[in-house]
C-alpha positions as CSV (number, residue, x, y, z in Angstrom):
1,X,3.0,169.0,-46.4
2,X,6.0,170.9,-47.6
3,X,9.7,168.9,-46.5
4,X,13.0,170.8,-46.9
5,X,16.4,170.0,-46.3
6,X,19.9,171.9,-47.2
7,X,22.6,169.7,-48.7
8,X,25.4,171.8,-46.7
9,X,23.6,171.6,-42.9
10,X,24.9,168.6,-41.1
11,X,27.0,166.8,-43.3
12,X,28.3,164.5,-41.0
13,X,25.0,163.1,-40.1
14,X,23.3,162.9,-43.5
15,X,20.2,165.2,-44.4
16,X,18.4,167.0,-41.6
17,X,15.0,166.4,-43.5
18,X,12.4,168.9,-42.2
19,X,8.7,169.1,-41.9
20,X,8.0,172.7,-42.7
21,X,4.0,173.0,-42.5
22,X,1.0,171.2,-43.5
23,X,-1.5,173.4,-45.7
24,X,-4.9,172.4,-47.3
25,X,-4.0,174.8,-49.9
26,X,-1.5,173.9,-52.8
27,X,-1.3,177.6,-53.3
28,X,-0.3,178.0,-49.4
29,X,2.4,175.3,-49.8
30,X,4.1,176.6,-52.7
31,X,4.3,180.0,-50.7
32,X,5.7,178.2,-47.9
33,X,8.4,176.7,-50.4
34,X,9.3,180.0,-51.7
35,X,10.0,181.5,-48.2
36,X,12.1,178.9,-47.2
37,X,14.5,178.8,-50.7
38,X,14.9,182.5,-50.2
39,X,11.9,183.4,-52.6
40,X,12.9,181.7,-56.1
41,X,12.1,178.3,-56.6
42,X,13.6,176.1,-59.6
43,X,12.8,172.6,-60.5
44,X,15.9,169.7,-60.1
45,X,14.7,167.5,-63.0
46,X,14.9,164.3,-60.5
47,X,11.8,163.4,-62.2
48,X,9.8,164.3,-59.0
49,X,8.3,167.0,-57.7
50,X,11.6,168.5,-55.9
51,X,12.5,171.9,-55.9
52,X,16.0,174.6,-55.5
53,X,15.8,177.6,-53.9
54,X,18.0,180.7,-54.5
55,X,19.7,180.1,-50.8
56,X,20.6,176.2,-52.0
57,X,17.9,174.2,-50.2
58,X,15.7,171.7,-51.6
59,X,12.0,171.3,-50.7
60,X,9.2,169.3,-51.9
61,X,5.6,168.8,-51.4
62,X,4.0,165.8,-50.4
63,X,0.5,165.0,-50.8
64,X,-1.3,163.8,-47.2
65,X,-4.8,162.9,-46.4
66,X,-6.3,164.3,-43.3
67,X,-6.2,161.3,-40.5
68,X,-3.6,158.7,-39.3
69,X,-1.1,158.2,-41.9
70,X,2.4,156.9,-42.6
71,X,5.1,158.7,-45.0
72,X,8.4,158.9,-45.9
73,X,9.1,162.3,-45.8
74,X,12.8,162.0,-46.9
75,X,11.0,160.7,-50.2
76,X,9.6,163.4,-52.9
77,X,6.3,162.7,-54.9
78,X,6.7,161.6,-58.3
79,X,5.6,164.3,-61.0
């Protein structure tokens, strides 16, 4: 599942955390998180699995299972 959020949308409100996609495919996520950060991805050495874009926002993926589940999505995966 690939989350994103930019610091500088919605301020006021706190952090407009996003579901992007789900993909089966690591490979398919990663691509996902490169469109959406504007095509470069950096890590933010938050000792999880967070990433920058080139256009400021911050993505992650996060690992689901197939099924019912329950995740905090505003919460990236450890490395």
């Amino acid at each position: 599942m690939v989350v994103s959020y930019h610091p500088m949308e919605n301020t006021e409100r706190g952090a407009n955390v996003l579901v992007n996609g789900i993909y089966e495919k690591k490979e398919l996520a990663v691509s996902r998180q490169k469109v959406l950060c504007g095509g470069d991805i950096t890590p933010t050495f938050s000792n999880n699995n967070s990433v920058v874009g080139a256009n400021g926002r911050i993505s992650w993926i996060k690992q689901i299972h197939l099924g019912d589940f329950t995740v905090d999505i505003k919460c990236p995966d450890m490395r």
